[in-house]
Each structure stands twice: as C-alpha cells, then as structure tokens.
N, C-alpha and C positions, 0 to 999 in steps of 0.2 A: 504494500500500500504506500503510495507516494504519498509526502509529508511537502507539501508546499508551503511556502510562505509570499504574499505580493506585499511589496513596499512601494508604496502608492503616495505622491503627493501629489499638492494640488498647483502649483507651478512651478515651473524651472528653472527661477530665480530661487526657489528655496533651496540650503543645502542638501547635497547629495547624501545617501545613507552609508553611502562608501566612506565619504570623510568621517563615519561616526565610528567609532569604536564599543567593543563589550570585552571586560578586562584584559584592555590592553591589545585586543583581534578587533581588525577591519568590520566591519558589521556582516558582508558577506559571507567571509573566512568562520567567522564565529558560527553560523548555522551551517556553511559545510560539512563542517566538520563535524556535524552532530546530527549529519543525515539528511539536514532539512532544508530543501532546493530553494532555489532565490531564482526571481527573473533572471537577465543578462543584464538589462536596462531596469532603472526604476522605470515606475509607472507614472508617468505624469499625466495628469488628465485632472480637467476643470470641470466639473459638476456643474460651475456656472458659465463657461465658456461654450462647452461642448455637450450638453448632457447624449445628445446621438451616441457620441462616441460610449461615453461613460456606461448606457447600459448597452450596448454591445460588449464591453467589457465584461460586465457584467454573465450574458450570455456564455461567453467564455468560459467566467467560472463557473455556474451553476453545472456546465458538463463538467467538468473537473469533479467535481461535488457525484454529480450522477454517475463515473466512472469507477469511483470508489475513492478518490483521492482527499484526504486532509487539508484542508486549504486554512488558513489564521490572514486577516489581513491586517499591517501595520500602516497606517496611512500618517502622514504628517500636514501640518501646514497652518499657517496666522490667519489675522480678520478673521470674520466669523465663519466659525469652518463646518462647512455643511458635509462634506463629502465623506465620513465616516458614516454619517448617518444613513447618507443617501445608499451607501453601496449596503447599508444593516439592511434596512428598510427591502430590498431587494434581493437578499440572500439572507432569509432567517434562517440556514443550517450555518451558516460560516461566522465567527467569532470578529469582531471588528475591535483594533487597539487603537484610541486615538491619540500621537502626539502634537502638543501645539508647541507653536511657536512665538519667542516674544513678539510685539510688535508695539501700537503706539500705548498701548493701555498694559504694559508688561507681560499680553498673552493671555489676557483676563479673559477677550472674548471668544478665543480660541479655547483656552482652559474649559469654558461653559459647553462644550460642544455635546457631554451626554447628557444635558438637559433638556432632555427630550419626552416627551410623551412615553407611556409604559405601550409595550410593545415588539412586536421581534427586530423592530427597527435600533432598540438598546445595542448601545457600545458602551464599550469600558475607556476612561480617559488616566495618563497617570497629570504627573509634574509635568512644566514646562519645560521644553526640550531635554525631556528625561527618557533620551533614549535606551537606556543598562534596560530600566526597570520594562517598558516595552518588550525589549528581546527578551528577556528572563521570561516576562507571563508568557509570552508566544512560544517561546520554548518549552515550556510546560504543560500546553494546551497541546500540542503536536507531539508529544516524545510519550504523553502517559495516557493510559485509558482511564481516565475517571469515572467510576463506578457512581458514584452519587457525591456527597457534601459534606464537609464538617459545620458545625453553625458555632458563632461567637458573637453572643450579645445580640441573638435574634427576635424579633418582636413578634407579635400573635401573625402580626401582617404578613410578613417575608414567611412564615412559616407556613402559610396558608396560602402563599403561591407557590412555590415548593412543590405544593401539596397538587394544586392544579394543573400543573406541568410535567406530576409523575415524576419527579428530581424526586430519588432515593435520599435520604437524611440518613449518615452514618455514625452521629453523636455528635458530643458536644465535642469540639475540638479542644487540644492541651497544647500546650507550649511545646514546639521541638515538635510535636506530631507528625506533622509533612499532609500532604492531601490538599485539596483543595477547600478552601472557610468562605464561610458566608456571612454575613451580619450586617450590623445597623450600627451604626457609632452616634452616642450621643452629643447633647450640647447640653454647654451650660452658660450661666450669665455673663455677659462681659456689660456692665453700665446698663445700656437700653437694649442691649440688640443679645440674641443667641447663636452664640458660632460656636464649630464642632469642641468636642475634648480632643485635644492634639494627644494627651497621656493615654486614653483610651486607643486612639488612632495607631499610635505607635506601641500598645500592645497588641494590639490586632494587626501587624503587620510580621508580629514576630511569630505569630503563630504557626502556620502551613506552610507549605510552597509555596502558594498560592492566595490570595485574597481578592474575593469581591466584596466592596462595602456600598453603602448608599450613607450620605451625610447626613446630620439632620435638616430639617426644613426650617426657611427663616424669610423676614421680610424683609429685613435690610441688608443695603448692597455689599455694606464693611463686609457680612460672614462670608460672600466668596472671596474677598480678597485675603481672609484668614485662610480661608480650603485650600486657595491654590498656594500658597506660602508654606503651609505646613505640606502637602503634598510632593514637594521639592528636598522633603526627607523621607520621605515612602519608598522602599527598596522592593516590596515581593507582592504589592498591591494596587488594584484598580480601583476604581471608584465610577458608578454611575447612580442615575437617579433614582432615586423612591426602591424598596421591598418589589416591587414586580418585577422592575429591570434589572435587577440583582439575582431573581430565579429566572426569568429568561437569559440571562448572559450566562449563567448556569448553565442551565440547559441548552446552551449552543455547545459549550465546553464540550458535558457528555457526548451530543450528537456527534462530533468529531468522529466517534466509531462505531454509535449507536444508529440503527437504522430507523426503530421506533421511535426514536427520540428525535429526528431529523422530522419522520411523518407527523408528529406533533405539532411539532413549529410550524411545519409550513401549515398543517389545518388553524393554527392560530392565527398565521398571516392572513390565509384566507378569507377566516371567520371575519378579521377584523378590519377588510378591504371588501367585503360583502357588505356589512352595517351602513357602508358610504355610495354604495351603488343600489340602494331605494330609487332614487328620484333620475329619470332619463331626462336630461338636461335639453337634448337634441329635439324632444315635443314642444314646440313652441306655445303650447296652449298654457305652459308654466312660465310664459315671459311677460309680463304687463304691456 
C-alpha cells in the first residue's frame, strides 16, 4: 500500500518545502526515508486563482484514495487561507495539515484557517510556520494503523461524536502512552476575556504520539492571539475546531486503512451536501 504525502501551497512566492527541514533532513529526505513518497514538484495551486484546476487535483487524489493508496495532505500558505479547507471539504477520506504563514497580522488569519464549520471539511492547523510538528503528525497518520482513540480531558460532546462516527474509544490516555489522544482543553480567566490553559495544553501535548484538540470557545479577539502564540510551542499536536471536528479528523486518521470508516465519511459528506440541495435554484418560479 502506497503511503503518499502532497505538499501543496497556495502560491509560488511562498517558501518551498525543500528549504524546510525535520531534525536537521531536507523535508523530502525526511519522508523518504520513512517510506512515504512526496511529489517531484510541490503542488502549487490557488483555490482562488484557479479553482478548475484545484478540483481536478483533487480528482486525482480521490483515485489514489480509491486505488488503495494512503494519501495525508500538508498544505501551507498566508492571508486567509482557504485551500486546506477547500481540498477537506472534497476529500473526507484524506486527513488535511494546515501550515500558515506569517504575514501582515503575524499569520493570525492564516493560523484561523480550521475555523471552520463541523464537518468532513475539518483540518487540523498547528503553529505558524511550524513545519517539524506538521511532518511529525503526517508521519504518524501514514506509518500507523490506528485502531481507535485515546481521550484527555474529553467533554460529554467530543464523546458523543466519537460515538457517531463509530471512532472506537481505547481509554483514557496516560502520559508516555503513544496512540493517538483526543480532547478538549480548557480556558480560564485572563481580566475580561477566556483564553485557552496553555498548562493544560502542554500536558496534552505530552501525552501520545499524536494529539487532536479543539480550544475553548471565546468572544474576544485577544484568545486567538493567545492560541496561536502558545501553539508555537506545541510539538506532537493539532488543533481544530469544536468536539465534532476533532472526531471527524479522527476518523479521517482511522480511514487511512479502514474501508468502513472511509464509507462513513463520505455518507456524512453526502448527508451533509444533501440538506443544501432542497431548493432547485434553476426554477425561476423561486426568483421575485
């Protein structure tokens, strides 16, 4: 079974993945060697330039996927960066990593890119141009058959989507365990506003291999600027939004080898691209 990886940005002024390293190996070199094939070329391609292009792309991998093939995508890129989402949202078997990039607001809006609706459209974002921790999860997604979840610090919610997606729950996870961890991290006060526990965060990072979390929810702007600040010390974890997109990023993980669990998602995709095709726009008898 082929074990692929696409590094994928969104234009060609961004830096190349080859300039990046993972301890001290060429980014390339580094999955070579660990089995797991890389383009020749990054992928550049603009979601908002090109979208034609982009889901032809797409097309592409969905065979990959239907041939039997592992695929994890890494995508990078500043400004507001759609094009993680865009390629999730059209491949709910395939696991999407997003790195951002600073730009005029330090990458803030970039950083925001898994706040996105719940859904199989969920990606996982880490730090800004924190590319180690990116190859580390994608290398862990591709090299291990994950059986189900460990959970740390998870709510009735995350537990109850879990539950809905058929993600096996293998215990509570322990410190040093290895496995893939699931959870919720919370927040506490800072003056007016609630921004995440950075202490909590960073034990739940030490936990698995692997970490999905979702942060807390908050109304003011300051707690993203604390998320992505402490995320800039996160070594072995993702972050995406709310308890659902934390069991669907899950369960793309699983799917990687699981065929039921591929058939899932995509019925979820479906179900949930079905609720919006009610109304046939093209009857003009619905236009004033």
């Amino acid at each position: 079974m082929d074990k692929l990886l696409i590094l994928a940005q969104g234009s060609a002024n961004d830096s190349a993945y080859g300039d990046q390293q993972v301890d001290g190996v060429e980014f390339h070199e580094y999955f070579a060697g660990r089995g797991i094939r890389t383009l020749v070329d990054d992928l550049v391609i603009s979601c908002h330039g090109n979208t034609p292009l982009m889901m032809e792309m797409v097309a592409h991998i969905n065979d990959f996927v239907d041939h039997g093939s592992r695929v994890v995508i890494v995508a990078q890129g500043g400004l507001y960066f759609a094009l993680p989402s865009l390629f999730a949202a059209n491949l709910p078997r395939v696991p999407v990593i997003s790195v951002p990039l600073a730009g005029d607001y330090k990458g803030l809006d970039s950083f925001l890119a898994p706040q996105i609706p719940s859904g199989t459209a969920a990606i996982g974002g880490v730090g800004v141009g924190m590319y180690e921790v990116a190859a580390r999860a994608a290398e862990f997604m591709l090299d291990n058959e994950v059986a189900g979840v460990f959970t740390s610090h998870a709510s009735d919610k995350l537990v109850a989507a879990l539950e809905k997606l058929s993600v096996p729950v293998l215990g509570e996870a322990q410190e040093g365990g290895g496995g893939l961890v699931v959870g919720c991290v919370s927040g506490i006060t800072n003056g007016h506003y609630i921004r995440i526990h950075e202490e909590e965060l960073y034990h739940f990072d030490r936990v698995g291999a692997l970490g999905i979390y979702c942060p807390p929810k908050g109304e003011d702007t300051r707690a993203a600027g604390v998320l992505m600040d402490v995320n800039n010390h996160v070594q072995r974890s993702i972050w995406t939004r709310g308890e659902d997109n934390v069991a669907y990023m899950a369960a793309k993980v699983i799917a990687l080898h699981d065929k039921d669990m591929q058939a899932r998602l995509v019925e979820a995709r479906n179900e949930k691209a079905g609720s919006y095709a009610q109304r046939d726009l093209t009857d003009m008898a619905q236009w004033r």
